[in-house]
DRENDO-1510 file (C-alpha; in Angstrom, 1 decimal, always signed):
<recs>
REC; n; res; u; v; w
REC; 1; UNK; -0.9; +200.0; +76.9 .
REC; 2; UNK; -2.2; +202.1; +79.7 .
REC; 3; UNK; -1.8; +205.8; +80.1 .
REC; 4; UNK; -2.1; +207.7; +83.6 .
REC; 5; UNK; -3.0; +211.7; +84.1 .
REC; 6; UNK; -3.4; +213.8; +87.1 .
REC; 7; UNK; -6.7; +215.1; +86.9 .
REC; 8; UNK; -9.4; +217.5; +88.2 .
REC; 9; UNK; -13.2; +217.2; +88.4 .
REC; 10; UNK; -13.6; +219.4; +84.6 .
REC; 11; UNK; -11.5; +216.4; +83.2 .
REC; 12; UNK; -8.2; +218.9; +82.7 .
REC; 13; UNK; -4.3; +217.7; +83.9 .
REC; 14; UNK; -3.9; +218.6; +87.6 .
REC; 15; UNK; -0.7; +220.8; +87.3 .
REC; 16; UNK; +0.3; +219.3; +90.6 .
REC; 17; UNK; +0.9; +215.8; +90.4 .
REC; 18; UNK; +1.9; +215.1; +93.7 .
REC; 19; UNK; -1.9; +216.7; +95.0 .
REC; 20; UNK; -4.4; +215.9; +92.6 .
REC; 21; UNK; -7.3; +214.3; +93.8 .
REC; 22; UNK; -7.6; +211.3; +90.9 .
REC; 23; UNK; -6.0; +209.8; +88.3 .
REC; 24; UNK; -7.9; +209.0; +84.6 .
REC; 25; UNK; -6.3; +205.9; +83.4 .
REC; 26; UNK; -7.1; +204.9; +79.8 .
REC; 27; UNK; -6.6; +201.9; +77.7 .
REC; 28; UNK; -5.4; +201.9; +74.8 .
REC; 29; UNK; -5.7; +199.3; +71.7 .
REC; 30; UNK; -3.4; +198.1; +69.3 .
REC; 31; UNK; -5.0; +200.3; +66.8 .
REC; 32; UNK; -3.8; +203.4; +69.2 .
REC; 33; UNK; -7.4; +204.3; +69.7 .
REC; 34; UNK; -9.1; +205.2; +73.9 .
REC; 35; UNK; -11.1; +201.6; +74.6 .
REC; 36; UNK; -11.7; +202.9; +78.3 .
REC; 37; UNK; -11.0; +205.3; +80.8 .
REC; 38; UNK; -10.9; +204.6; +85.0 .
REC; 39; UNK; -10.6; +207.0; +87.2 .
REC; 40; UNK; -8.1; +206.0; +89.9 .
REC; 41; UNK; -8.5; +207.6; +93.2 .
REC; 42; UNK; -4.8; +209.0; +94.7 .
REC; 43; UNK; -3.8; +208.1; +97.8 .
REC; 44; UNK; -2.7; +209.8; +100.7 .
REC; 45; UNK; +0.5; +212.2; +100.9 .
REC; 46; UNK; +2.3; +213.1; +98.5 .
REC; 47; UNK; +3.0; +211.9; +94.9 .
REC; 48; UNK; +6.7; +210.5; +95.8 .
REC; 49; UNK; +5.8; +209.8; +99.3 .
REC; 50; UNK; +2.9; +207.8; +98.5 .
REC; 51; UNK; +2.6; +204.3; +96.8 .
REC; 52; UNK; +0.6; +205.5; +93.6 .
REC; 53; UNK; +3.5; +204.4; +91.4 .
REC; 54; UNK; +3.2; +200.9; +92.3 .
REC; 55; UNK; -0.7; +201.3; +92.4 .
REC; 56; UNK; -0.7; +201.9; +88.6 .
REC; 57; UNK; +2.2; +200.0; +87.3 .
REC; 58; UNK; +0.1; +196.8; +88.7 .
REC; 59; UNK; -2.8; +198.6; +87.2 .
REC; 60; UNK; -0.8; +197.9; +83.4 .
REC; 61; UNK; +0.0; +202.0; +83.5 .
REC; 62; UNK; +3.2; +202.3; +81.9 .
REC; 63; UNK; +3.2; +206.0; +80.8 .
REC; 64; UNK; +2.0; +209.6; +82.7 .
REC; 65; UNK; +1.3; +212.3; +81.1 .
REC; 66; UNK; +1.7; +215.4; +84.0 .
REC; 67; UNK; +1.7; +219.2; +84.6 .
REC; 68; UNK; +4.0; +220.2; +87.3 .
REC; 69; UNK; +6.1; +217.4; +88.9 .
REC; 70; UNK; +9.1; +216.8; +91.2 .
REC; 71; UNK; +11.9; +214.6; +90.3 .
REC; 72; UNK; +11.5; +212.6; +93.1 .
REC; 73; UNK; +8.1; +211.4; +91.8 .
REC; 74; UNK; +9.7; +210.6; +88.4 .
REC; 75; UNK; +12.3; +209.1; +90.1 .
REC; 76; UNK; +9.7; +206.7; +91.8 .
REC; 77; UNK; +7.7; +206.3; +88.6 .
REC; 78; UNK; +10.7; +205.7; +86.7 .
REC; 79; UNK; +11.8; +202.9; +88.7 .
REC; 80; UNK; +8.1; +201.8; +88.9 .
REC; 81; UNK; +8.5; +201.5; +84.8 .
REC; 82; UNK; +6.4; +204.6; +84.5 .
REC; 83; UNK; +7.7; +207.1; +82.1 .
REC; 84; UNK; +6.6; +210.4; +82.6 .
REC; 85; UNK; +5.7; +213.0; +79.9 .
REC; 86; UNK; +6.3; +216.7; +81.5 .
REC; 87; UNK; +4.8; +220.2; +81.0 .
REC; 88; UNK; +1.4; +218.5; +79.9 .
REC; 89; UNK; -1.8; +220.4; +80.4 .
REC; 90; UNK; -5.7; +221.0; +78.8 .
REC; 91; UNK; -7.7; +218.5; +78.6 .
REC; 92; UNK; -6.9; +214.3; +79.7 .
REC; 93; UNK; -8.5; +213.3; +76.3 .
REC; 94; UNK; -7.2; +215.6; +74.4 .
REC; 95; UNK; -3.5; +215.2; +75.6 .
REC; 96; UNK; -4.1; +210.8; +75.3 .
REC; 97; UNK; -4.9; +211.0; +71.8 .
REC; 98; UNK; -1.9; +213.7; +71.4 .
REC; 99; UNK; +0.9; +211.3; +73.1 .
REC; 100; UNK; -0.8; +208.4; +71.1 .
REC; 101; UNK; -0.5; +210.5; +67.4 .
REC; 102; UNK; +3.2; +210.6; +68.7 .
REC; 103; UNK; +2.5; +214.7; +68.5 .
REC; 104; UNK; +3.3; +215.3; +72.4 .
REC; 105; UNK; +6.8; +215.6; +73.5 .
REC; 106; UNK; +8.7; +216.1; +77.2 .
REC; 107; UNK; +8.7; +219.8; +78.1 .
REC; 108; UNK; +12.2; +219.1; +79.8 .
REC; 109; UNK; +11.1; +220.7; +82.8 .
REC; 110; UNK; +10.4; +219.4; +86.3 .
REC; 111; UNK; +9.4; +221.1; +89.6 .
REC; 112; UNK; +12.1; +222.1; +91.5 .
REC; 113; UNK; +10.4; +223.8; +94.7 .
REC; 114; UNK; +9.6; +220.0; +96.2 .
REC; 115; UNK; +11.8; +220.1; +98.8 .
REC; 116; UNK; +11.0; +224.0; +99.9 .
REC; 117; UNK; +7.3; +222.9; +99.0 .
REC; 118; UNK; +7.4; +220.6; +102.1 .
REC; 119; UNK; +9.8; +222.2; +104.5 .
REC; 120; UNK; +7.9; +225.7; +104.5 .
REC; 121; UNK; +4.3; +224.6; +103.7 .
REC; 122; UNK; +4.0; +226.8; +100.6 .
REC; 123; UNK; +1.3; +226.5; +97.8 .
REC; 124; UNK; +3.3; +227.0; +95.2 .
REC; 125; UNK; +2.6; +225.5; +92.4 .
REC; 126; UNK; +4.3; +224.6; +89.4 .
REC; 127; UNK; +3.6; +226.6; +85.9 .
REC; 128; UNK; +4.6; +225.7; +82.9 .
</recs>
């Protein structure tokens, strides 16, 4: 199994999804335990614009652990088979082994300020 989280440079969840700069993606065994972590560069535009979802579903990635994010981009990782873990934040690690303990659960919550986001040029960002 493979597991996908926004990221910043200090190894903490971006709490953007759709702007973060890189992706850690790490393995997991069949024992549950971290074998390896990549960092996956994003691409350009936004999470549910771009083509990330397909980038990491061909990359194995079949769940993402995020912060703040739209439900366009779940949409789009959803149909990607990506299921997506909301309300995550501290550090990538940390929230890996957390999801993989089967301790972490869905906050329920999702960005709703995408299309505003866009259409004003805000930089609002989600908080959860």
């Amino acid at each position: 199994m493979k597991i996908a989280v926004p990221a910043t440079s200090d190894n903490q969840v971006d709490n953007h999804f759709g702007h973060c700069k890189f992706y850690h993606v790490y393995s997991i065994s069949t024992e549950d335990k971290i074998t390896e972590m990549q960092t996956v560069p994003s691409v350009e535009g936004c999470g549910c614009k771009s083509n990330i979802a397909e980038v990491l579903a061909a990359d194995g990635v079949s769940v993402m652990l995020a912060g703040g994010i739209g439900n366009g981009a779940i949409n789009v990782l959803n149909r990607a088979g990506i299921k997506v873990i909301r309300g995550c934040s501290g550090d990538t690690a940390a929230l890996v082994t957390e999801y993989i303990s089967g301790s972490l659960e869905d906050s329920g919550e999702s960005c709703h300020h995408h299309e505003a986001h866009h259409a004003v040029g805000s930089d609002h960002q989600c908080s959860h």
